[in-house]
N, C-alpha and C positions, 0 to 999 in steps of 0.2 A: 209176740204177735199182737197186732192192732187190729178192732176193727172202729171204722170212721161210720159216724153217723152223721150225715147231712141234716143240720137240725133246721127247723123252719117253728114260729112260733105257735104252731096248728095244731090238732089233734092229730091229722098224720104226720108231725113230726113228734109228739108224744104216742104214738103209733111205734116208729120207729128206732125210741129209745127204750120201746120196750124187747123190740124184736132184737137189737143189740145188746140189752141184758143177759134176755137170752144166750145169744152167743158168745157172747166176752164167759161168763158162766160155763158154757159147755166147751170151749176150747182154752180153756184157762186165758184169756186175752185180756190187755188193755183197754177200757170204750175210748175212747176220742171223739165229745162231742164238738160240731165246728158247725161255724157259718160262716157262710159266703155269701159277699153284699156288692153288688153294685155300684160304684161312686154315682151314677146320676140319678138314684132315689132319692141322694140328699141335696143335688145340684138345685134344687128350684127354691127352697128355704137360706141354703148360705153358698159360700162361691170359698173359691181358693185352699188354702191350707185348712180352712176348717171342717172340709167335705168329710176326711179319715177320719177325721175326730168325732164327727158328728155319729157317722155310723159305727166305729167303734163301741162307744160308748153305750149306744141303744145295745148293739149285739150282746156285748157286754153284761148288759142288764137279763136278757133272754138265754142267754147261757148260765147263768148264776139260777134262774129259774128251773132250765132243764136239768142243772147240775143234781139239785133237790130231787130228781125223779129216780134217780139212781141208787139203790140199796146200794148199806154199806159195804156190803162184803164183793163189790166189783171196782175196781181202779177205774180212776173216768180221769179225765183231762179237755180242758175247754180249748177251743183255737179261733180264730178269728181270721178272714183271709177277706180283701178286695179286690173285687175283679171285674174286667168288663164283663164274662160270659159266666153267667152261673155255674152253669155245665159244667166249663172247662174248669172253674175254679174250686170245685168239687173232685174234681181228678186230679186236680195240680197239688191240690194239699191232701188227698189220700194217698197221692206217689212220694210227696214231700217227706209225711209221715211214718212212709214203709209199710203203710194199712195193706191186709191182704182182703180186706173184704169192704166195699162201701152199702151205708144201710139206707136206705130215704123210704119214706111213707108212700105208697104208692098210690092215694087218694088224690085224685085231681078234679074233683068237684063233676065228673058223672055217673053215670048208672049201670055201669056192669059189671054188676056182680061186687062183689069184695073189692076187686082193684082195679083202678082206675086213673089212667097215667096222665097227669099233667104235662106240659113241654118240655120241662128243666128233667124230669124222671125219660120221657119217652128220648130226650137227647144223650141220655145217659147209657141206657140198654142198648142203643146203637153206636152206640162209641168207645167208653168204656176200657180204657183197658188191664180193668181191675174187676173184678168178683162184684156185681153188686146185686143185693139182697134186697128184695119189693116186700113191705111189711102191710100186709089186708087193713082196709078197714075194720078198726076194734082190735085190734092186736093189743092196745095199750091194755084191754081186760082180758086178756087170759091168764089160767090160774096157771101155764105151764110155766115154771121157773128155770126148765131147761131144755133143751130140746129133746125131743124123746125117740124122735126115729128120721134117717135121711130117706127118701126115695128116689129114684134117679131115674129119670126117663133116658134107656137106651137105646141108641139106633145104630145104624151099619153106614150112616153119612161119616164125610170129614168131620173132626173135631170130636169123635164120641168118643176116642181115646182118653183126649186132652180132658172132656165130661167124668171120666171112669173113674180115672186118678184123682179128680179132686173129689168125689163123692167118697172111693176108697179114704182117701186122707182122712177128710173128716169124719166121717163116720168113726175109723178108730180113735183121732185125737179127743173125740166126745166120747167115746165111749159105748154106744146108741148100735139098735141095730140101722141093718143098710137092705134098705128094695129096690130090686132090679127091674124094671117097670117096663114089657113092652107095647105100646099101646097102637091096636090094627084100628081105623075105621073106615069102614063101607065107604065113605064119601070122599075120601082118597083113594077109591080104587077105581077110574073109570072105565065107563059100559058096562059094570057087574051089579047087580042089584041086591047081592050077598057075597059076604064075605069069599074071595078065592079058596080054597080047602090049600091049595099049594101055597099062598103066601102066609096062612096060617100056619103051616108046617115049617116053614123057613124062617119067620118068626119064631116058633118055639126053640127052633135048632139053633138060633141066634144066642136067643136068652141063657139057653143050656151053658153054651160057651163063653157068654160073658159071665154068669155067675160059676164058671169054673176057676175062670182067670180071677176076680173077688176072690173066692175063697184060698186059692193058692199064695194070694197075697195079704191076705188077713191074719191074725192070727185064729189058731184054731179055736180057739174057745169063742170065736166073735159070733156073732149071729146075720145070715145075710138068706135070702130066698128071692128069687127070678118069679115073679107074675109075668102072663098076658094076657089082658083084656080085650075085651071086641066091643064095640058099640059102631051104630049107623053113623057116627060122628066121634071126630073127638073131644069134645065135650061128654057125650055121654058116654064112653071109654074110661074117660079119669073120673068121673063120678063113679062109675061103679068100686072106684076103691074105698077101702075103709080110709077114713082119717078120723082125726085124733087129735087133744089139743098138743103142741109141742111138736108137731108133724110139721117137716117142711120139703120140699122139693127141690132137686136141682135139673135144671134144663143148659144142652151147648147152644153155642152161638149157631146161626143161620149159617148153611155155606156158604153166601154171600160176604161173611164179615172178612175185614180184612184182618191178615194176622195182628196178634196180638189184640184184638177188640172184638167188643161186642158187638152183636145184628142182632135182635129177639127174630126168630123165626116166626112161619105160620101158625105152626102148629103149637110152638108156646103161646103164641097171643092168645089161641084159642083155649087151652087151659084158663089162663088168667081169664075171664069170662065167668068162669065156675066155681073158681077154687076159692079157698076161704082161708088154704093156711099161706105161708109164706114161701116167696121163690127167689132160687137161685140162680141168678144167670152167669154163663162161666164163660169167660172170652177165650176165643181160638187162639193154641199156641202157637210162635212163632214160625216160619219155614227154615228147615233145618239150611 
């Protein structure tokens, strides 16, 4: 297993090679740091054959740096790829590579909250069609050296299957326990000014069933338990959980997305707003 980290020479992309220590660590993986350049960042200093050289060579030098951030006890490997679309060039060498998860800094130079998606990250979570992992501002300082628990928001839309499984996976291949997370609030329920008591009950009934189907597929000694939160918002729903350093989240795609890719939904944007640890966005499986 690989995971690819999108490395940029920033603090959120030393952000990000932390968040991929991380997980290379807890799923016994590969890192794979890479960058993806542009040819016409160097078009305006030289011209012709010398453009790949040009930026090679820089990248070159900025991966040899990132290389140095990675403790020795995780396999890393550097790559270099040019392309016209960052984005795309980001996915064409985490598909290249067989990465099952790509990592990028989720820091885009504004103010909300912990994460904060730049263009080439917010092109990414809508497109995507690989696992990518949004690493908070300051992630590069946390003391967790592995991950320490998954949470998984679940819902009864398309894709929460395709959501289950992967949280199921990893959770066991880390090792870590697994939370079933279901999160009600007031400001998605319109004309009520308090919580439904019935969609509260059917939420709970929900949860019940998916942490039955977890644990029928866990092994038994794993550790896994079903929450549901209430807040006037969801924001203040996933606040009221505990987190922890080492704590990350996984969230499905929008039903909007098209198979096989990413949509960040609503209701994840709104998380990331709040949260401070790290998310997973998990793209919709294919149509049978």
């Amino acid at each position: 297993m690989k995971v690819y980290v999108a490395y940029l020479a920033t603090d959120g992309g030393r952000d990000a090679i932390a968040l991929g220590v991380q997980l290379a660590r807890s799923l016994n993986a590969e890192l794979a740091l890479g960058m993806v350049v542009p040819p016409d960042q160097a078009g305006a200093y030289v011209s012709g054959d010398l453009v790949d050289q040009v930026l090679t060579d820089q990248a070159d030098a900025w991966l040899t740096q990132a290389r140095e951030l990675v403790p020795g006890d995780v396999e890393a490997s550097t790559h270099i790829g040019v392309y016209d679309s960052i984005a795309e060039g980001i996915i064409a060498e985490a598909q290249r590579l067989d990465a099952a998860i790509v990592v990028v800094g989720a820091t885009g130079g504004g103010l909300l909250g912990r994460h904060s998606l730049g263009p080439v990250v917010n092109d990414l979570i809508h497109s995507s069609p690989v696992a990518v992992a949004l690493a908070p501002r300051g992630q590069r300082h946390s003391k967790a050296e592995r991950v320490r628990s998954v949470t998984c928001a679940v819902g009864a839309r398309p894709g929460a299957e395709e959501l289950l499984d992967a949280a199921i996976a990893g959770a066991e291949r880390a090792g870590v326990p697994l939370r079933l997370v279901s999160l009600i609030a007031v400001d998605l329920m319109p004309g009520v000014h308090q919580a439904d008591q019935e969609a509260l009950e059917k939420a709970r009934a929900h949860s019940v069933t998916v942490l039955d189907e977890a644990r029928n597929r866990l092994p038994a000694t794993a550790d896994v338990e079903s929450v549901v939160v209430l807040g006037d918002t969801v924001e203040d729903a996933v606040n009221s959980l505990d987190w922890h350093a080492g704590d990350l989240i996984m969230v499905g795609s929008s039903r909007l997305a098209a198979p096989k890719r990413l949509f960040l939904g609503s209701t994840a944007a709104k998380m990331l707003r709040v949260l401070d640890v790290p998310m997973v966005v998990v793209p919709r499986a294919g149509l049978a």
